[in-house]
N, C-alpha and C positions, 0 to 999 in steps of 0.2 A: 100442578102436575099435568102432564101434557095427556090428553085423552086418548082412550086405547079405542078406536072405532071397531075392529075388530073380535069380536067376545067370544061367546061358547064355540067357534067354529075350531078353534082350535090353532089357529097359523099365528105363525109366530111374526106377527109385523106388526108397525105401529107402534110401536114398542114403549109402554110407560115409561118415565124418567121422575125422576126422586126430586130433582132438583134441576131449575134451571129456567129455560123460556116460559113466558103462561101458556096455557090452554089457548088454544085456537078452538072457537066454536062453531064456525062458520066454513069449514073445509070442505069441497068440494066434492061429491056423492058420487064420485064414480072413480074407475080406471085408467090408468094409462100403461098402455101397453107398447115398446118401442125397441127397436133394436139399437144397442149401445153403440155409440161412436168409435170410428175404428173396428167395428166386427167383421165376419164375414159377408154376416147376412144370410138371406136363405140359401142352401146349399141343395144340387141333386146329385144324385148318385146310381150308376146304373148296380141292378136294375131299375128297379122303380122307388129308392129311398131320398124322402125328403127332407131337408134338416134346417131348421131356423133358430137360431141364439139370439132371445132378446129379458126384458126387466120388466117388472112389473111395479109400477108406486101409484099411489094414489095421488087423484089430479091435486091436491093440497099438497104432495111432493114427499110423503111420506112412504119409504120402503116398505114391500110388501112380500114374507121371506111364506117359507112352510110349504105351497102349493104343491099338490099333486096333480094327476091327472083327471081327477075326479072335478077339478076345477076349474078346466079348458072342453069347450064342445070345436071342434075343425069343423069348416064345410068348406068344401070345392065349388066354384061355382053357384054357391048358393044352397049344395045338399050338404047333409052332415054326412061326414066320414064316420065310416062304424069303425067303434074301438078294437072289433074281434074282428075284422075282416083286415085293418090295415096294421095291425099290431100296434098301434098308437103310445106312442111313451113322450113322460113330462120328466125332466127328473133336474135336480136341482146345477149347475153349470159346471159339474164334473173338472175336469181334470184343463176344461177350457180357460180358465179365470183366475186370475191374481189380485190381492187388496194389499198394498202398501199402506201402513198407516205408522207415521213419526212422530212419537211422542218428544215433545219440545219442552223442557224443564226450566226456569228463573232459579236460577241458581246464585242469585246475587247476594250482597252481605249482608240484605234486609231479611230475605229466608232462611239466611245461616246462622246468624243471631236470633231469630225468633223461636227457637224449638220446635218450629213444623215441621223440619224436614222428616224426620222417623215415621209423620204420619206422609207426606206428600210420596215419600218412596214405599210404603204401604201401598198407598191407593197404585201409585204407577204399577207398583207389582198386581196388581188385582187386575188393572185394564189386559197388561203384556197374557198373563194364567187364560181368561177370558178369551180373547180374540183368537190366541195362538192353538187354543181347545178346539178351534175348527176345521185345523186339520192344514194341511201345508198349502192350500191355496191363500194362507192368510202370511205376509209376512210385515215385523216390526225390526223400526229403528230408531234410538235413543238418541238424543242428542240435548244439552244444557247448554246456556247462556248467561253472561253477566253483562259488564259494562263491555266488551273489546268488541272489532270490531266484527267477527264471525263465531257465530257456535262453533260448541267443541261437540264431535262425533264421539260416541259414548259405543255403542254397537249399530253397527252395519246393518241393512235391513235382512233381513232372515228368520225362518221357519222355526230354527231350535231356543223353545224357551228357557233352556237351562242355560244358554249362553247370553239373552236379555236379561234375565235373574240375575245372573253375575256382573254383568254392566252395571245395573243399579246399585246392586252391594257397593261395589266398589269405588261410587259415589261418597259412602262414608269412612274411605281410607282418609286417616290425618296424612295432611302436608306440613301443619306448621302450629305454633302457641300464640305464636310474634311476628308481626308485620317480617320483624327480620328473617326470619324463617323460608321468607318469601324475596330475597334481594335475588337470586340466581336465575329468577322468571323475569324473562322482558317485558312480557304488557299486563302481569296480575299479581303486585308487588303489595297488597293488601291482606294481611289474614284477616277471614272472617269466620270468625267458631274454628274450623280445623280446615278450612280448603286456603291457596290463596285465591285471589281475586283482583280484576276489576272492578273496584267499589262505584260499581256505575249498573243502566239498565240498561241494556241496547234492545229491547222490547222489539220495534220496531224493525230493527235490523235482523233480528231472529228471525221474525216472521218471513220476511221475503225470502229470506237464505234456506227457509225450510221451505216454502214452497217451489223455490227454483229447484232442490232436491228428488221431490215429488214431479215436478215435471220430467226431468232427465227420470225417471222411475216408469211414468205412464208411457213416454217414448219407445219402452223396449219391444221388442217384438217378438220374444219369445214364447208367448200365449195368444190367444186368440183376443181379448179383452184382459184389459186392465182399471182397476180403480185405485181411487187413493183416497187417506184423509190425514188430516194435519190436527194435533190434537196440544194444545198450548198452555200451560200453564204458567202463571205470575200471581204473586203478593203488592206488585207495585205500580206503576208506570212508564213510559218511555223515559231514560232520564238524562241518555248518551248524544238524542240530538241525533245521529249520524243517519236516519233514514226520517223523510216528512210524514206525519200522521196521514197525508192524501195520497202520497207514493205509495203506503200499504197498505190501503183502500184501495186502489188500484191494482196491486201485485193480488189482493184477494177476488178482486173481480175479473181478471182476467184470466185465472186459475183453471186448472180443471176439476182443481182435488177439493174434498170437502175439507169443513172449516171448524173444528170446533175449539171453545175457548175457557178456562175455568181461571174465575176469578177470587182471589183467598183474601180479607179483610177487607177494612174500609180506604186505604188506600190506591185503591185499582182505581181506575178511567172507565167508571162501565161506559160510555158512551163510545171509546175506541175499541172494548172488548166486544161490545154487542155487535159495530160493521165490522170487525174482522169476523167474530165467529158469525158468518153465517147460516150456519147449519146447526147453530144452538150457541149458545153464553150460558154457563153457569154459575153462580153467583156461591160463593162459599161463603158465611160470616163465621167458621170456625173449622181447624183444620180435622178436627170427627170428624168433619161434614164429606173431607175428600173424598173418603171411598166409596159413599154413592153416589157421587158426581163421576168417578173413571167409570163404574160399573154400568153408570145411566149413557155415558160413553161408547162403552165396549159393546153395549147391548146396540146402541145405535147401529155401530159400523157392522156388525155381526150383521143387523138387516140388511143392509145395504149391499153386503156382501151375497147376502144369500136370497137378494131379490132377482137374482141372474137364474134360467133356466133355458135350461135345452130340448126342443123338441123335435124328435123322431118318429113318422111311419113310413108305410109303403104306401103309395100311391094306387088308388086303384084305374088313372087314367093311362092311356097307352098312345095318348099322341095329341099334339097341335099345345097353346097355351091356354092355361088354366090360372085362376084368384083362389089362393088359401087365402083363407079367414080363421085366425087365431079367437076366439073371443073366453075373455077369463069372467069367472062369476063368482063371488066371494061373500056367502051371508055375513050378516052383522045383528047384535042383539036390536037394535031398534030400529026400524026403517025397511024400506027394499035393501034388497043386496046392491055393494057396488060391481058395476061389470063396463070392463070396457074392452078393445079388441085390437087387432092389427089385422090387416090384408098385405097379402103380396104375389107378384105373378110369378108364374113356371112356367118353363116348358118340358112338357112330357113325352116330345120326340123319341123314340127309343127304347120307351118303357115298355117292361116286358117283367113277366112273369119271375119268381123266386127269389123274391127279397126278402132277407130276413136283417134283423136290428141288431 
């Protein structure tokens, strides 16, 4: 179980997991505080309001969600800014931020004949409930895979969970009894249990095609920040050939979206689940096992999402340039607290009297 550094304080980061990577005991005792790529950055505002959109993880790279204001001291140039003279507010990244995150399904004839699926569309149901519970900066998209050569898009990515619920369901509409059943489809002319299929795995090829997804997803520009995660599940291996185990190592390494991977039986590659999922592999040796592995999932991205925060006061300077200094302080049950900081300049040319937030 992956260690919760954070304890009685009460914020919700770090977030335990049930299952999956080991414990890291060696994680690095402090903060990192940074403004997300592609944001605005710090912003002024006449009169005199200052605004900065950044994240918070710990330097071992673990999101860090909950924070309020109580857990940021500002100084300008060196002095602390009073919370009751500048109206100081922390609040979690409002209406600025969006988290794409595609759940990618192996829907091959080895999961279709095995009787996992009732539990594997469970668990996906539990991730989709989970994430979407955060309210509409959070949105999913379904998508499954067999042997061809592209997933099939299941639902579109989007905020309404009553129409991912439905996607899923619908996964266990019969198509067929009999291969025959299956002659009028050009590239999935195989029944397996009730879908047809490519009795093959394109493992491999899923992945890149989901993360090229996620890309064109982080591109938009209709928020001020964007994140993403890719969330993958299989029972099996690559087994279609049609994309090289180092191509998808590459398409995860050049990524921007996070990566995570759940692996169901003994027939998976943990060694290509463990460099794709880089941001966790979960190892399932029975399909009970799924549903705290999406949950140990959804709680992930849930941080992640909610390590974004917006800060507003009024400035009490009224001219020339000035260094805010962000610095966050976060106890923990054993040890000093972790605390790390951000600085950045302004110019307060202009500034003047009756700001309000």
């Amino acid at each position: 179980m992956r260690k919760t550094l954070l304890g009685s304080c009460g914020v919700l980061c770090l977030l335990a997991v049930g299952c999956g990577p080991e414990a890291v005991d060696d994680v690095p005792r402090c903060l990192s505080v940074t403004e997300p790529s592609g944001g605005p950055g710090l912003v002024t505002q006449q009169p005199s309001k200052v605004s900065l959109l950044f994240k918070v993880d710990t330097c071992g790279g673990e999101p860090v969600a909950g924070l309020d204001a109580s857990h940021f001291t500002l100084t300008e140039d060196g002095r602390k800014v009073s919370a009751f003279e500048s109206q100081v507010r922390v609040q979690p990244k409002g209406e600025r931020f969006v988290m794409d995150s595609l759940v990618l399904l192996d829907l091959s004839g080895s999961l279709l004949r095995s009787g996992d699926f009732s539990a594997l569309q469970a668990a996906a149901k539990r991730y989709v409930s989970a994430v979407l519970a955060q309210g509409p900066s959070q949105r999913v998209a379904v998508m499954t895979f067999d042997g061809r050569p592209s997933p099939t898009l299941v639902v579109d990515f989007t905020a309404d969970e009553a129409q991912v619920l439905a996607g899923l369901d619908s996964l266990a509409a019969p198509e067929c009894r009999a291969s025959a059943d299956c002659a009028g489809f050009r590239d999935r002319r195989t029944c397996a249990g009730w879908r047809c299929v490519d009795d093959s795995t394109n493992l491999n090829g899923a992945l890149v095609e989901g993360l090229t997804a996620l890309a064109s997803r982080l591109s938009l520009t209709d928020v001020a920040w964007r994140d993403a995660a890719l969330v993958l599940f299989t029972d099996g291996t690559d087994q279609a050939s049609r994309v090289l185990p180092a191509s998808a190592v590459e398409a995860v390494r050049s990524s921007k979206a996070h990566v995570f991977t759940v692996g169901l039986g003994g027939e998976v590659d943990e060694v290509a689940l463990r460099a794709y999922g880089r941001d966790g592999y979960f190892p399932v040796a029975r399909s009970s096992e799924l549903d705290a592995a999406f949950a140990s999932i959804a709680s992930r991205v849930n941080g992640l999402a909610n390590r974004f925060y917006l800060l507003e006061y009024c400035s009490p300077k009224r001219g020339g340039k000035h260094v805010l200094k962000v610095l966050a302080t976060v106890p923990v049950d054993q040890g000093p607290a972790l605390v790390g900081g951000l600085s950045r300049e302004f110019d307060a040319d202009g500034f003047g009297s009756g700001c309000e937030l």
